[in-house]
C-alpha positions as CSV (number, residue, x, y, z in Angstrom):
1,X,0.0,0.0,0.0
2,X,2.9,2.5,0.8
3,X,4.6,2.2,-2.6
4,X,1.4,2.3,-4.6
5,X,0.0,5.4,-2.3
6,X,4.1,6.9,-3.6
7,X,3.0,6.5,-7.6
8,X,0.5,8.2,-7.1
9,X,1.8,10.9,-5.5
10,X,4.5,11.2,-8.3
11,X,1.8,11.0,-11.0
12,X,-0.3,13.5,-9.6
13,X,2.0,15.8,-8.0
14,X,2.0,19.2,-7.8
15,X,5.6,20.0,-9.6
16,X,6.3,18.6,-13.3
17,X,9.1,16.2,-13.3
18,X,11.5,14.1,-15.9
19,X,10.0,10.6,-15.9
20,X,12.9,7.9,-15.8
21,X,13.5,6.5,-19.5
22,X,11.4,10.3,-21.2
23,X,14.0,12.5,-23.1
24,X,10.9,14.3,-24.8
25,X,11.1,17.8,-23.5
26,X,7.5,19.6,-23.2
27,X,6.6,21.6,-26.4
28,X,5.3,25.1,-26.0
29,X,1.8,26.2,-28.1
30,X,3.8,28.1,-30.4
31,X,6.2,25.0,-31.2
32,X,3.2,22.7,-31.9
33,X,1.0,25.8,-33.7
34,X,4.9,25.7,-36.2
35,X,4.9,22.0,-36.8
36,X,1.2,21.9,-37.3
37,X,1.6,24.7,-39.8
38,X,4.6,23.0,-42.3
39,X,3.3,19.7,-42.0
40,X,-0.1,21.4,-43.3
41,X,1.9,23.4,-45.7
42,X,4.6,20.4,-46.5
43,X,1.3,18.2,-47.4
44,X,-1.3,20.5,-49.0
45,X,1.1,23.0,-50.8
46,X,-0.6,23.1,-54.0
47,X,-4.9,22.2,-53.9
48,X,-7.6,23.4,-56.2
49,X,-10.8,23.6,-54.0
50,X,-14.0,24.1,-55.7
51,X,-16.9,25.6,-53.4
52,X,-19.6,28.3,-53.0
53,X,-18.2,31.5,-51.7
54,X,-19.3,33.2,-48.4
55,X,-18.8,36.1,-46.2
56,X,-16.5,37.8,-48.9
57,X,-15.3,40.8,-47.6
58,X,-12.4,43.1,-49.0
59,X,-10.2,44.7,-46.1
60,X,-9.0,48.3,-46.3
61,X,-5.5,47.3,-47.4
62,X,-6.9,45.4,-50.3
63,X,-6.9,41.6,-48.9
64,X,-9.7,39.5,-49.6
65,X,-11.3,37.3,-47.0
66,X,-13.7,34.7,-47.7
67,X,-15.1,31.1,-46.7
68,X,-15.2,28.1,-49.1
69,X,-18.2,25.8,-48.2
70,X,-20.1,23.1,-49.4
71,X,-23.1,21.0,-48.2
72,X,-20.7,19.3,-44.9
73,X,-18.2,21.8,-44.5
74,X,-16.7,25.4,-44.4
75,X,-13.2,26.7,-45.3
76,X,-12.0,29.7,-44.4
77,X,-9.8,31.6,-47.0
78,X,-7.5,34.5,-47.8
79,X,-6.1,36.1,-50.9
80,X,-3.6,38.6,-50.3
81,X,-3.7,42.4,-52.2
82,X,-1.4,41.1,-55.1
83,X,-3.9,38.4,-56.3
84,X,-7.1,40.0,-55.8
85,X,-5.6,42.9,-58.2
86,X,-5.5,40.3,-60.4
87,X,-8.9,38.8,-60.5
88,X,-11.4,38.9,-63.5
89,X,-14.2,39.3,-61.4
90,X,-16.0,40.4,-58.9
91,X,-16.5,38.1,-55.8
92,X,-19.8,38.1,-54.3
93,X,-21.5,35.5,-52.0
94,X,-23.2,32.6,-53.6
95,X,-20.6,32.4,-56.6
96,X,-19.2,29.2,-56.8
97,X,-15.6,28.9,-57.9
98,X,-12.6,26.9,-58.0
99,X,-10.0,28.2,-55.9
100,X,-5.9,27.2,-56.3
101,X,-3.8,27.8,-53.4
102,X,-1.7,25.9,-50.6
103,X,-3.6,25.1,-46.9
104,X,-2.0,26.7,-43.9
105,X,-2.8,27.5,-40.3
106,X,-3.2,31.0,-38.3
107,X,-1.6,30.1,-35.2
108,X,-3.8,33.1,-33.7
109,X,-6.9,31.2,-34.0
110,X,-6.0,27.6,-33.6
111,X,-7.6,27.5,-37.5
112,X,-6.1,26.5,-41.1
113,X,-6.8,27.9,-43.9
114,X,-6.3,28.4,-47.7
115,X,-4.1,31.1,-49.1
116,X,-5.4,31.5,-52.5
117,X,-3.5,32.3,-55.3
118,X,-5.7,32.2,-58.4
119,X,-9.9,32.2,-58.7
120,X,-12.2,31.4,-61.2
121,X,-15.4,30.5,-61.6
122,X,-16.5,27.0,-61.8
123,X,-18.2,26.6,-65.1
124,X,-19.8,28.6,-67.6
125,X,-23.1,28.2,-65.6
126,X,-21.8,30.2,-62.8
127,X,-20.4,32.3,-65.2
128,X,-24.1,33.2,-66.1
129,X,-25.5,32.8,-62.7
130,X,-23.2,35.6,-61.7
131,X,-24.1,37.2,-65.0
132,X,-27.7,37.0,-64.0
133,X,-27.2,38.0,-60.6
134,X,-25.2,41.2,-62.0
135,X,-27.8,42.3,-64.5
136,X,-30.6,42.4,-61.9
137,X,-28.6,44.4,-59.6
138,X,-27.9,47.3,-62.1
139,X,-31.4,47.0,-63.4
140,X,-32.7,47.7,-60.4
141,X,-30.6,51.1,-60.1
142,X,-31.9,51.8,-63.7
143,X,-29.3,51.7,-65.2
144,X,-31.0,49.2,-68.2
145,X,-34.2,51.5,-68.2
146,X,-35.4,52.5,-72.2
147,X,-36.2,55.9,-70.9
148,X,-32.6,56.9,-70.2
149,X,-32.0,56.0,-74.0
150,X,-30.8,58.7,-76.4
151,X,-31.2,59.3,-80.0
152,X,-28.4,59.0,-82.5
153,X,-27.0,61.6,-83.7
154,X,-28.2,61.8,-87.2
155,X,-25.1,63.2,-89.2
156,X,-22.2,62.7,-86.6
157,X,-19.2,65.2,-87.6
158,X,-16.4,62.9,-85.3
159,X,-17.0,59.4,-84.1
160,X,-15.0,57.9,-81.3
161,X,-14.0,53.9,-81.0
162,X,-13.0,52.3,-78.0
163,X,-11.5,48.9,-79.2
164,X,-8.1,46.8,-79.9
165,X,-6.1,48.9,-82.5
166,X,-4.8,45.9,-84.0
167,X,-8.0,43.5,-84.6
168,X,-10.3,42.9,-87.6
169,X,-12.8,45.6,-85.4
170,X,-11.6,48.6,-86.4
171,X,-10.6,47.7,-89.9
172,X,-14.1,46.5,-90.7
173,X,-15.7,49.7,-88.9
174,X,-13.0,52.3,-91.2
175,X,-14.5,49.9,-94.0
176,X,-17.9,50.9,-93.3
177,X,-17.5,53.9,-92.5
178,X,-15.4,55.0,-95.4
179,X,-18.0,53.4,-97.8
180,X,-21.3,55.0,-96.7
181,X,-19.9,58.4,-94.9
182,X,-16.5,59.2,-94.6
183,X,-16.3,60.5,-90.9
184,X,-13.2,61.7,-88.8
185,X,-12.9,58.6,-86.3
186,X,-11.0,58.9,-83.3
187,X,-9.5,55.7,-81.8
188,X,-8.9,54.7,-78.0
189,X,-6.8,51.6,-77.8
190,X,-7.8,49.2,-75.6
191,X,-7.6,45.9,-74.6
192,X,-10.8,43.7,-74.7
193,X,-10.5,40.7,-72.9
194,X,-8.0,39.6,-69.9
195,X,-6.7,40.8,-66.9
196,X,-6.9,44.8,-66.8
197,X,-9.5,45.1,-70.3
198,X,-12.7,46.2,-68.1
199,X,-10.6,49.0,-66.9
200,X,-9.2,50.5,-70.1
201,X,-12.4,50.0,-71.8
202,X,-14.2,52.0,-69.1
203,X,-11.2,54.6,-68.6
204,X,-11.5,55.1,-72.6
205,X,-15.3,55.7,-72.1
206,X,-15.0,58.1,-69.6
207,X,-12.1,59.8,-71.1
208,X,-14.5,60.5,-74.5
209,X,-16.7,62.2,-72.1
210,X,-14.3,64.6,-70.3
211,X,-13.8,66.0,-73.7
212,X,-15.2,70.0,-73.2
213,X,-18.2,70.1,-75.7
214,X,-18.3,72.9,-78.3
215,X,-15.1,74.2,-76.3
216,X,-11.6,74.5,-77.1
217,X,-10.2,70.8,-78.2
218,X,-8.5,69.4,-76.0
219,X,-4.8,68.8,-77.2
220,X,-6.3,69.1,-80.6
221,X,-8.5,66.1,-80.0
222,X,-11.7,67.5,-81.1
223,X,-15.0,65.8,-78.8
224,X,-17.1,63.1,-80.8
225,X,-20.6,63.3,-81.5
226,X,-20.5,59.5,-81.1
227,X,-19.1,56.5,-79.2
228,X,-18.8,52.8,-80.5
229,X,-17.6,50.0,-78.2
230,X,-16.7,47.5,-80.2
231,X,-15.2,43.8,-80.2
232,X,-15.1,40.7,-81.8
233,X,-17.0,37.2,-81.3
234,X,-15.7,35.0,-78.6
235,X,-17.2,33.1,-75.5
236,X,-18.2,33.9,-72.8
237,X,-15.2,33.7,-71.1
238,X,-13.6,36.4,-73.7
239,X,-16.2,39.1,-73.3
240,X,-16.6,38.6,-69.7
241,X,-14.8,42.3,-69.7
242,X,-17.7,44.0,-70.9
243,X,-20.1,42.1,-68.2
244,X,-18.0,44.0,-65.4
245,X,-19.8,46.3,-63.2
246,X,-17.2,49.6,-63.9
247,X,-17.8,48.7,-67.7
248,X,-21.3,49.3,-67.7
249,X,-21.7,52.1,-65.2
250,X,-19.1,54.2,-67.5
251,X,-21.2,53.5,-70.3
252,X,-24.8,54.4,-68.9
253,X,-22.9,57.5,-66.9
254,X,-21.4,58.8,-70.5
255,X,-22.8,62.4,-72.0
256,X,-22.2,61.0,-75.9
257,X,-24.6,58.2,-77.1
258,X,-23.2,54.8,-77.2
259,X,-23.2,51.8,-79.6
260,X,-22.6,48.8,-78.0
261,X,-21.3,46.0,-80.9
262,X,-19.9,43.6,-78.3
263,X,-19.3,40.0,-80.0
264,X,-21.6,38.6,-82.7
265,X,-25.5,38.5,-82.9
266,X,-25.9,35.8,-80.6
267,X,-23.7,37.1,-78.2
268,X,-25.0,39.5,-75.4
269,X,-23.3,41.4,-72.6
270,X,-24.6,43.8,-69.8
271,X,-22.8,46.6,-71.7
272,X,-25.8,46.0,-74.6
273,X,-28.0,46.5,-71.8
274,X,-26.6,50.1,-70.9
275,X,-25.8,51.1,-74.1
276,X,-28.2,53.5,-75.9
277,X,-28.0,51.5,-79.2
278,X,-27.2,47.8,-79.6
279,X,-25.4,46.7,-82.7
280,X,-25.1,43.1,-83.8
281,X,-21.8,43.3,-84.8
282,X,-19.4,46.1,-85.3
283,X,-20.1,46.4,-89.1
284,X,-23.7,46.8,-88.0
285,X,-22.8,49.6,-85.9
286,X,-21.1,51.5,-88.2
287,X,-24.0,51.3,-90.6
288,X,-26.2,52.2,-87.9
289,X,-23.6,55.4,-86.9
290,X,-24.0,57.5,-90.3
291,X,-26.3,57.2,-93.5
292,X,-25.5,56.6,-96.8
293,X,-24.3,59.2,-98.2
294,X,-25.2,58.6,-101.7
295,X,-29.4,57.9,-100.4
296,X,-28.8,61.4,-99.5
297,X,-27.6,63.1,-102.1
298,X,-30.4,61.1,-104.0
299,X,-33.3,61.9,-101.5
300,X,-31.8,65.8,-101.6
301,X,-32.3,65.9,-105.4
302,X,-35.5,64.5,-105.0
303,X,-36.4,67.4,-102.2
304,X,-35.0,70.0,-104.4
305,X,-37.4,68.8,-108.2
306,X,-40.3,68.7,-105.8
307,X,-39.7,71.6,-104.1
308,X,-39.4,73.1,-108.0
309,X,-42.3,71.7,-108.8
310,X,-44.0,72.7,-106.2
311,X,-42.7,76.4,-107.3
312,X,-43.8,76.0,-110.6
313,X,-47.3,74.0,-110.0
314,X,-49.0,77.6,-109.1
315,X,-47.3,79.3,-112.3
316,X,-48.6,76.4,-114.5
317,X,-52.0,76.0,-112.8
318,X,-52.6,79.8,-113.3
319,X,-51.3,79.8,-116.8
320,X,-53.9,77.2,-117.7
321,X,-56.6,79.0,-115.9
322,X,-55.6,82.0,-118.0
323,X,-56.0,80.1,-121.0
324,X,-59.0,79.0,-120.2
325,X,-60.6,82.2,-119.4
326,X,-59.1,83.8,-122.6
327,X,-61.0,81.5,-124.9
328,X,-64.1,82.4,-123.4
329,X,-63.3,85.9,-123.7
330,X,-65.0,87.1,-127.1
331,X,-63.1,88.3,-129.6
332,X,-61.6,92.2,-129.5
333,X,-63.3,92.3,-133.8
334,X,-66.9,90.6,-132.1
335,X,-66.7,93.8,-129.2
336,X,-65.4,96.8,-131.9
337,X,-68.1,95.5,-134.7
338,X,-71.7,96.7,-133.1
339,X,-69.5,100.1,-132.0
340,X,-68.2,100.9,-135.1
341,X,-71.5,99.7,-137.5
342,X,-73.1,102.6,-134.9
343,X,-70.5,104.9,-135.9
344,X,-71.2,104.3,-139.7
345,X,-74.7,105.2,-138.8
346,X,-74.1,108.2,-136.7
347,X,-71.6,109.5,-139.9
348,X,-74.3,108.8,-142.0
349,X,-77.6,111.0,-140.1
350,X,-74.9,113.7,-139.3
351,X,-74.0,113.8,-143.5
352,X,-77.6,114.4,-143.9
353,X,-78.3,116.3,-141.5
354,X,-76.2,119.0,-142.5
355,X,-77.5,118.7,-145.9
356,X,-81.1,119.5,-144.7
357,X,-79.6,122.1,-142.3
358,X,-78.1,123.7,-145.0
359,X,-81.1,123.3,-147.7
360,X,-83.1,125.0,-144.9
361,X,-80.8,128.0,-144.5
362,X,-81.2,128.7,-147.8
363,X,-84.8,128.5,-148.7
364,X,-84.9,131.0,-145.3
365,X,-82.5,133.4,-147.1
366,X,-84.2,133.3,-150.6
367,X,-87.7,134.2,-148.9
368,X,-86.4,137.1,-146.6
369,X,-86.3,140.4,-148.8
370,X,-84.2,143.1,-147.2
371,X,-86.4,146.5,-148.0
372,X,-86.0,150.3,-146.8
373,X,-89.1,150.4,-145.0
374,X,-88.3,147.1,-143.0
375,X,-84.8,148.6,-142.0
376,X,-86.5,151.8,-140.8
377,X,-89.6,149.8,-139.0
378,X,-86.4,147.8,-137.2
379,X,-84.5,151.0,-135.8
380,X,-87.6,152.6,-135.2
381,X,-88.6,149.7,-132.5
382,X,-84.9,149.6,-131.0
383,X,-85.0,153.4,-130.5
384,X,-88.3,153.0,-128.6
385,X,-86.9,150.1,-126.2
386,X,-83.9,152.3,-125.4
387,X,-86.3,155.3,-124.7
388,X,-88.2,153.0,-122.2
389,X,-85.1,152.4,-120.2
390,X,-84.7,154.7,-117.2
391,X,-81.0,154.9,-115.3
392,X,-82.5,155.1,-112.0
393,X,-80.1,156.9,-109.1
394,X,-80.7,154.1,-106.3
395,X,-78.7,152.0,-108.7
396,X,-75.3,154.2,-108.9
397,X,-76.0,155.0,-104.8
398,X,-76.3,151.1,-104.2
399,X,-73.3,150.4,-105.9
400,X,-71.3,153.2,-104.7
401,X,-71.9,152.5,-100.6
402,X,-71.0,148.4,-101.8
403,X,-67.7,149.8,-102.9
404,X,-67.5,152.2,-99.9
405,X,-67.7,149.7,-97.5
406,X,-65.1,147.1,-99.5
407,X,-62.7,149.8,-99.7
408,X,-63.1,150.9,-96.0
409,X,-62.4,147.3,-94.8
410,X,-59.4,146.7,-96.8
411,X,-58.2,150.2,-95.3
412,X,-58.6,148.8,-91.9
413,X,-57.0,145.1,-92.8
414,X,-54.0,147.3,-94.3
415,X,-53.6,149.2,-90.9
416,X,-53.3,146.1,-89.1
417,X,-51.3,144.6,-91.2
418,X,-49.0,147.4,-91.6
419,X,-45.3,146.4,-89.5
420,X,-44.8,150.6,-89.3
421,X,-48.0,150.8,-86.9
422,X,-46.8,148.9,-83.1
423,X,-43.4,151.5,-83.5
424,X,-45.6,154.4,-83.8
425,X,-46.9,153.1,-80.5
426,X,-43.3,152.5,-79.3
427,X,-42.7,149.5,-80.1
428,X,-39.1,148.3,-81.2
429,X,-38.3,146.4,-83.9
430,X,-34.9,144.3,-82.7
431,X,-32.6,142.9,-85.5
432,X,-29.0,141.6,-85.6
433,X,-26.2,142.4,-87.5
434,X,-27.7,140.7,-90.7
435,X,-31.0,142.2,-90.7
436,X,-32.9,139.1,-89.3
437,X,-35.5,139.7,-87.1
438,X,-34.6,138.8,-83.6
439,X,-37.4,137.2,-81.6
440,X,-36.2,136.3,-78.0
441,X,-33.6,136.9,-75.8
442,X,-31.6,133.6,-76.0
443,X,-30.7,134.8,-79.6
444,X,-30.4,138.7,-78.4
445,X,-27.4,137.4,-75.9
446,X,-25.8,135.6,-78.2
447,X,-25.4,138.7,-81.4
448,X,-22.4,141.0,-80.7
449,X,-24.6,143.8,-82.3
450,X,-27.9,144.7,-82.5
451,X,-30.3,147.2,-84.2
452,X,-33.4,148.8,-83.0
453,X,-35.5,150.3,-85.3
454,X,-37.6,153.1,-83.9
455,X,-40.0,154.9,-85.6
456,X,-38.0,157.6,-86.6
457,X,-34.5,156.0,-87.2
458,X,-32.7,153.0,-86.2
459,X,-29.7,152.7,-83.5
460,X,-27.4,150.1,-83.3
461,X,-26.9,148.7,-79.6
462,X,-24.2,145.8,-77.9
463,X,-25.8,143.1,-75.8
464,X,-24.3,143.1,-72.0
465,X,-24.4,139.8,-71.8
466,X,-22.7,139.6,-75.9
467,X,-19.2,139.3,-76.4
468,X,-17.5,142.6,-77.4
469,X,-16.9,143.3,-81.1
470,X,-15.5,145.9,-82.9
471,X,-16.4,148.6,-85.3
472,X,-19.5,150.3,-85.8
473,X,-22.7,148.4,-87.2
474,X,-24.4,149.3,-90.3
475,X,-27.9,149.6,-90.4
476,X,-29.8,147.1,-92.0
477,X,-32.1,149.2,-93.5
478,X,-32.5,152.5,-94.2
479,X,-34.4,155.4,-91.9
480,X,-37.9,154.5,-91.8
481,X,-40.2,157.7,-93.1
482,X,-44.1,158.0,-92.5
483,X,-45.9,157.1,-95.8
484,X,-47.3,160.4,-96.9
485,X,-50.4,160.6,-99.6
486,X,-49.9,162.2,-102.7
487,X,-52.0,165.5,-102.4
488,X,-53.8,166.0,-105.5
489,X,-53.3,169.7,-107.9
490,X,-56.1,172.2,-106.3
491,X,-59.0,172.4,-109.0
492,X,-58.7,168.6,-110.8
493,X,-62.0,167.3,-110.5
494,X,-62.5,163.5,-108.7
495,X,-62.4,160.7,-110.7
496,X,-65.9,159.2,-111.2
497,X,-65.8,155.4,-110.8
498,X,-67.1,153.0,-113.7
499,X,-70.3,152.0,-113.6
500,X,-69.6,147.9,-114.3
501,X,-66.4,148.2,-113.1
């Protein structure tokens, strides 16, 4: 009982102690966390996990932590700045993917984990499950919504192109272009498809629309009217550039319409979706961009012969109206005819009319005998009518007061009228230096000399308020004399006015 009581004792004492035969020394938590992690490391450097991502989150300095689950189990995961830089797409929850990386612990949380290197999605069905997912997210904002669309330009004077310099793209859009309308075409190089393409292509959207519009142009570039995003057929996989979120909010965000010819006519991306115009494929776009210019030079000829016609279609419809109404006007011979058979007529009764007039005269003339005693019977009757006329005196007196009374009230208009009469009463006549008649002060002031004509003489005068001249003033007219009657020779009798007169 003693020595068994003394094992336990030593197994269950207080104080840790060597065992006899045990040359394994304690490990810390920090030794066992390090072995844990490179036998973890040592085993699974290089898996592929393929899972449904969760809790994705995106720390301030750019690291990207998520959890890899399934139906039975959950892995956390990390992917450090560098990587998710590198990443094609956007992680969201629910995606499923395959992840490459190596398994590792974090000591911290007594956990392992996997530090992804590379991410993609797992299948083109995801691919379009997160396409899906995307498209409904933006159309809710709007950004898909018809009544944001804008019209084309009709006529657009410079066109911009965001696509790969070197493809079949733009030579099949210069192509177009150069057949229908020749246009100035601006290209932004791009890349469109791979790491770093969604960028570009929504840098070189947005860098169209920082162009000033109708301003200054900017480095010489001048600002187009219109914008074509353009690329080649490929899958899904290829033009997953132009399904990326900063794609498509640069294109429904840019001031200048946008053709989206993304791919071929089966193909569709979210950028279709925000564009204002869809294009089957970049030739397409280009034909919908600018007319043809020879349809318009045709449909402007046909404007300008109907707008000629329509010119001339009031000149002709009024000369044929004219023409009408002339032929049922009668005929200038049918109007003169009744007018001049009347003045054969007329020529005709006057012709014989004079004849009788004439026949007349004379048969008066041969039967009127001029005799002595029916001269004398003839001034014997006109001596008696003038006896019976009496010269009455009312008549002369009548005629004289009438004459009286017109010559007095011409007398009294000729003294009112008469200029001589107000400088009898004192009056002053005022001229100036010219002889002009000088009516008010203003102009009195302003005359170096001035005349005033009394009524008998005139004197010349200087304003005070005149500036001083020099040298005497002549008169403008000469000394002004009363008007004295003529005074008839003593003994001439007066003159007796006419009777009628």
């Amino acid at each position: 009982m003693a020595a068994s009581d003394s094992d336990d004792v030593d197994s269950g004492g207080l104080v840790a102690r060597a065992r006899q035969g045990d040359n394994a020394a304690p490990l810390t938590v920090t030794e066992l966390s390090q072995k844990l992690k490179r036998t973890v490391e040592d085993r699974f450097g290089f898996v592929r996990l393929r899972g449904e991502l969760s809790g994705v989150k995106r720390a301030a300095s750019g690291h990207l932590y998520c959890c890899l689950k399934d139906e039975n189990a959950v892995l956390d995961g990390v992917m450090w700045r560098g990587g998710a830089r590198r990443l094609s797409f956007l992680p969201e929850d629910g995606i499923e993917v395959v992840a490459s990386g190596k398994l590792t612990t974090y000591p911290g949380r007594s956990k392992y984990q996997i530090v992804i290197e590379t991410m993609e999605i797992a299948g083109e069905g995801a691919l379009l499950a997160l396409l899906e997912k995307t498209r409904q997210r933006l159309g809710a904002e709007g950004l898909f919504d018809e009544s944001r669309k804008r019209a084309l330009p009709f006529l657009p004077r410079v066109i911009g192109v965001v696509t790969s310099p070197t493809g079949a793209v733009i030579r099949d859009i210069l192509h177009r272009l150069a057949d229908r309308f020749p246009s100035h075409v601006l290209v932004w190089p791009v890349l469109v498809q791979g790491q770093g393409a969604a960028e570009q292509v929504a840098a070189a959207v947005r860098g169209f629309g920082a162009i000033p519009e109708g301003g200054p142009e900017l480095g010489g570039v001048p600002r187009p009217d219109l914008l074509i995003v353009a690329r080649g057929g490929g899958s899904i996989e290829d033009l997953w550039s132009f399904n990326e979120e900063a794609v498509v909010r640069a294109v429904a965000a840019s001031p200048i319409p946008v053709i989206s010819a993304v791919g071929h006519e089966t193909d569709t991306t979210l950028c279709d979706f925000a564009a204002d115009r869809r294009a089957p494929t970049p030739t397409a776009a280009a034909e919908m961009a600018v007319p043809v210019r020879a349809e318009l030079a045709a449909t402007l000829a046909d404007l300008r012969a109907r707008q000629q016609r329509a010119i001339l279609r009031p000149v002709q419809l009024g000369r044929e109206r004219l023409e009408v109404r002339a032929r049922r006007l009668p005929a200038p011979q049918a109007l003169l005819q009744p007018q001049a058979q009347r003045l054969d007529d007329l020529s005709e009764r006057l012709r014989r009319a004079l004849g009788d007039r004439a026949a007349r005269g004379r048969e008066r003339l041969g039967a009127l005998r001029l005799a002595p005693a029916t001269l004398e019977r003839a001034a014997r009757d006109a001596r008696d009518a003038l006896a019976r006329v009496r010269l009455a005196p009312a008549l002369l007196t009548q005629r004289l007061g009438r004459d009286a009374e017109r010559l007095g009230g011409t007398g009294r208009l000729l003294a009112s009228l008469d200029p001589t009469a107000p400088i009898k009463r004192g009056f002053v006549l005022v001229r100036d230096s010219e002889g002009r008649l000088v009516r008010d002060r203003a102009t009195a002031a302003a005359q170096a000399r001035l005349e005033l004509a009394f009524a008998d003489g005139a004197l010349a005068v200087m304003p005070a308020d005149s500036p001083s001249g020099s040298g005497p003033v002549k008169p403008a007219s000469a000394k002004t004399e009363p008007v004295r009657a003529k005074r008839k020779p003593e003994g001439t009798p007066p003159r007796q006015d006419d009777l009628f007169g």
